[in-house]
N, C-alpha and C positions, 0 to 999 in steps of 0.2 A: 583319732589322729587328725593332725591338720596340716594343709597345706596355706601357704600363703596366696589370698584371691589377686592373681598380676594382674584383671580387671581395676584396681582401685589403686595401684601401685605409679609411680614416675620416676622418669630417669632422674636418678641422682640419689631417691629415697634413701634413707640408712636402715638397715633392719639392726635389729638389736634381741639378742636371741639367750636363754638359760634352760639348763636340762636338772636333769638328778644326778646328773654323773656327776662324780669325784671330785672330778677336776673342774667341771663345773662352777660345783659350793666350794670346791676351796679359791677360784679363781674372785668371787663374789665375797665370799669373806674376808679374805687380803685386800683388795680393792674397795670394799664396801661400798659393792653395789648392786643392783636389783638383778644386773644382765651378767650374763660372763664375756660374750661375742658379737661384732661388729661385722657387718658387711652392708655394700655400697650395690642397691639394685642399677642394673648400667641397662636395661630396656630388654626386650625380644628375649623374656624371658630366662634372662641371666642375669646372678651375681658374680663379686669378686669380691673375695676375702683374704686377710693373711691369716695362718690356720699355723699349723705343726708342719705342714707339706709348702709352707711356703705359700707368695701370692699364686692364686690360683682363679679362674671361671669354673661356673657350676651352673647346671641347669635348676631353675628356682622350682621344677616340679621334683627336686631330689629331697628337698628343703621339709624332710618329715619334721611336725612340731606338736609335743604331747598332750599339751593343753594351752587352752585360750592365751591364760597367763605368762605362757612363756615366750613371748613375741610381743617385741612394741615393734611400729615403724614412724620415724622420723621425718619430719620435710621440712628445707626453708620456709619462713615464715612468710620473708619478702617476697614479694611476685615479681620486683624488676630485679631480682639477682638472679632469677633461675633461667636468663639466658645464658648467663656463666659457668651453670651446673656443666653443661657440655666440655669443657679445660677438665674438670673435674676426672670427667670419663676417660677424657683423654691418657689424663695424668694416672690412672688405675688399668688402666688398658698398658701403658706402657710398662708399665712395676709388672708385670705377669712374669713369673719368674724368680722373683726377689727370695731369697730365704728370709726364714724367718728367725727372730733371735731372741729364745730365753730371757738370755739376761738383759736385756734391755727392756723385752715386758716385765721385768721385775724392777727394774730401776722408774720406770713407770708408777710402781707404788710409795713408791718413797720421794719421789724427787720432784715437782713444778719446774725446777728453774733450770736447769743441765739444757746445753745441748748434744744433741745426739752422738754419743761414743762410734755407734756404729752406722751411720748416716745409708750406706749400700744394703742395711738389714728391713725387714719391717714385725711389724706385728699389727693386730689390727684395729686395733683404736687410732695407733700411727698412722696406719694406711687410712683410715677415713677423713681423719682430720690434716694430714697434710696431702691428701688427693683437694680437699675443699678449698685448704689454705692457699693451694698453687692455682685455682681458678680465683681469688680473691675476697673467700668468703671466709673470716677468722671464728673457728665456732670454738675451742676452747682456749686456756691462757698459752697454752706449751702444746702445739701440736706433735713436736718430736717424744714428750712424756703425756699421757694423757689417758682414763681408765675411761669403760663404759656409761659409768655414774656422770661423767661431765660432760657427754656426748648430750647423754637423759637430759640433762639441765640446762643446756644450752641455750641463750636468750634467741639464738638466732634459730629455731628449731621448734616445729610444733607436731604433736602426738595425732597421727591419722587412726579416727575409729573405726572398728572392726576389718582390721585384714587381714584377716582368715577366712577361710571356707573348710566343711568338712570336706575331707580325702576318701575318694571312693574306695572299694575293697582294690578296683584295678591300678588307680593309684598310687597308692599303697605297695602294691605289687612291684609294680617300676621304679617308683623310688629306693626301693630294698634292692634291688638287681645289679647286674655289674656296672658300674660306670665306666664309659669309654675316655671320661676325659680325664680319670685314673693315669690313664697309659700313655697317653696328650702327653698330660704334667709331668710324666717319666721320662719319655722321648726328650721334652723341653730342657730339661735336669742336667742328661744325656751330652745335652747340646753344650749348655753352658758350663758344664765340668770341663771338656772339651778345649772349647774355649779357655778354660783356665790352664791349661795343661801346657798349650801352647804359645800362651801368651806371658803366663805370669802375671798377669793382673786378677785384679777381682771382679767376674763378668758375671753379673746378674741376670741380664735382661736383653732381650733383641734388637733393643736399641741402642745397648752398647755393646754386643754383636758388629753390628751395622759400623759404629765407630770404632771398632777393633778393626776391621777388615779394611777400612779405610787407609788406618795408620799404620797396618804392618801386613803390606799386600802380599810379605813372603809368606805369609800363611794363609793364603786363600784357598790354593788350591786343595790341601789338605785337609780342610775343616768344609770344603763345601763337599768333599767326596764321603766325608766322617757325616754329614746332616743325610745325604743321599743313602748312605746302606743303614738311617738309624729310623730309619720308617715314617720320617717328618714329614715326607711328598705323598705319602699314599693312603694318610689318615681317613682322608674323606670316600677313601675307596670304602674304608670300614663298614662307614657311617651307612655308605648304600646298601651293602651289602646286609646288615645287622634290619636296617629303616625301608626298606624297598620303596615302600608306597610312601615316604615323602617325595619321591622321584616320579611316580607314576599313576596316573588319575586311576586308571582304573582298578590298580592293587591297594589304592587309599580307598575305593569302593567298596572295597571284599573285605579288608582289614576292619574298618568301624562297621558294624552291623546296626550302629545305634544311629540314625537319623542325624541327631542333635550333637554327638560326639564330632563326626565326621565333618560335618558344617563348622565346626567349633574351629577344629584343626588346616581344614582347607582356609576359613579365613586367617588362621593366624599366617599362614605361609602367605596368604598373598597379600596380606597390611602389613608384612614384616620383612620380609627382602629389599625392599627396595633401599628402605634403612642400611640394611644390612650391606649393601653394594657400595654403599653411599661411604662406607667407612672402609671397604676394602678398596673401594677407585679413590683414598686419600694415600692409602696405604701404600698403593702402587704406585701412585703419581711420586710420592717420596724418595720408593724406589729407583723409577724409571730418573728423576731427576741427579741423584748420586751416585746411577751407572754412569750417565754422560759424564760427570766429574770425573770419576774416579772408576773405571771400571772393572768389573771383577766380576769372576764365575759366579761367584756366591750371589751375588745381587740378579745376576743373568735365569740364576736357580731359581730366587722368590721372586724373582716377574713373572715365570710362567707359574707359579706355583699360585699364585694370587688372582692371573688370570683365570687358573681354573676354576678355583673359586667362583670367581664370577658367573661362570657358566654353569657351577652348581645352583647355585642360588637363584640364578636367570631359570633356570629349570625348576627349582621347587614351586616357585611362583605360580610358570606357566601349568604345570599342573595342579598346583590348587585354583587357579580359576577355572579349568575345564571342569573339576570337581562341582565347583558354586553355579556353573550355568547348568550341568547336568539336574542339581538341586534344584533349580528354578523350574526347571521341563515339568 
């Protein structure tokens, strides 16, 4: 088994992925093409794809792959476009949420020239090619129809050699295990059903969320007390609970036995928070800016909520460098 090596990987990369399942080969024979699935590497060790479950994140060490063969990865060609890539992230950060739509990845096989019947759906050749197209970057004819084969051939798009690594037996192990961000995409669901219930529109995503509450402040109250008892606020309590020693230098001690694991892992935490801040102090600033407009409980909810945030990640940090100076003694 393999994992993809996020050593050789960059923000924006495309992975392009095929199994033996079913669905798979039937997905690659209708389409006629080498891959069945699309996904957009967004950095710190996460993708986002549109799946059966809708746009969704995943951690890229979940990303089991069977053989060599069944993995290409993808990258702008250009060097001066990939300051651009970042809209890109954007533009897939924000679709989190999105469902996904059958029939539209079937009209995908038959059709170039259509635009989008269902424009608030995705799937995920959709989703890669119009997260690129909305930073400026046209990689195939029809971003709205578009299969994996034309991603693969893209003039704008060149093939990165070897990214894989073999998957250790413990990797292996984790990747097969429950996923918490399962229950994330459930809560998320949750939300924006919700949202549809009381609105009557068609609410995908948090960012029209954010514009529903705006527009129809009689329903703030309600829907911010409905995100409150659905477990949205206290995800990250999980994550500590489940992860201790990302929180803790010395249970990140006791946890890796392996010298080289450990080191691996405290550096990822302290080259990767900062990142990590940097997009949740954009997130917030957003916020904070459209409570003054417009204010409401709900926005009042995801400032402290985001703030927390902040002080988790402020703390994974600090404890992976106590980790690295410990290493150095």
């Amino acid at each position: 088994m393999y994992l993809l090596d996020g050593s050789k990987l960059e923000l924006g990369d495309i992975i392009l992925i095929k199994s033996e399942s079913r669905i798979s080969q039937m997905v690659r024979r209708l389409t006629e093409s080498q891959f069945s699935h699309a996904m957009l590497y967004v950095d710190v060790r996460s993708i986002i794809d549109s799946d059966g479950y809708g746009v969704q994140s995943n951690n890229l060490q979940r990303l089991l792959i069977e053989s060599k063969d069944d993995a290409v990865v993808l990258r702008i060609k250009d060097e001066s476009k990939k300051r651009l890539i970042i809209k890109a992230e954007q533009f897939a950060r924000q679709k989190i949420g999105t469902e996904y739509s059958t029939d539209e990845a079937k009209i995908a096989i038959i059709s170039k020239e259509l635009e989008a019947k269902e424009p608030n759906r995705q799937f995920c050749t959709r989703f890669i090619a119009q997260a690129y197209e909305n930073a400026g970057i046209k990689l195939v004819q029809n971003s709205d129809y578009c299969v994996p084969e034309e991603l693969l051939k893209s003039e704008e798009l060149t093939v990165i050699e070897n990214p894989l690594r073999e998957a250790s037996p413990k990797e292996i192990e984790f990747a097969k295990s429950e996923n918490p961000l399962a229950k994330q995409m459930e809560i998320h669901n949750s939300i924006f059903k919700k949202a549809r219930e009381l609105s009557g529109e068609d609410i995908q995503t948090f960012e029209q969320v954010n514009d529903l509450i705006i527009q129809k402040p009689e329903i703030d109250a309600e829907l911010t007390k409905f995100v409150i008892e659905s477990g949205y606020l206290t995800m990250m309590e999980s994550d500590i609970e489940k992860n201790p020693w990302h929180y803790d230098a010395e249970k990140m001690i006791e946890h890796y036995r392996n010298p080289k694991q450990l080191a691996g892992s405290a550096m990822f935490f302290a080259s990767t928070e900062k990142k990590t801040r940097e997009r949740l102090d954009m997130t917030i600033y957003t916020l904070i800016q459209m409570n003054k407009d417009y204010p409401r409980e709900y926005f009042k909810m995801e400032i402290e909520l985001y703030e927390k945030l902040i002080g988790f990640s402020q703390q994974r940090e600090t404890e992976a460098i106590k980790v690295l100076k410990h290493l150095e003694k």
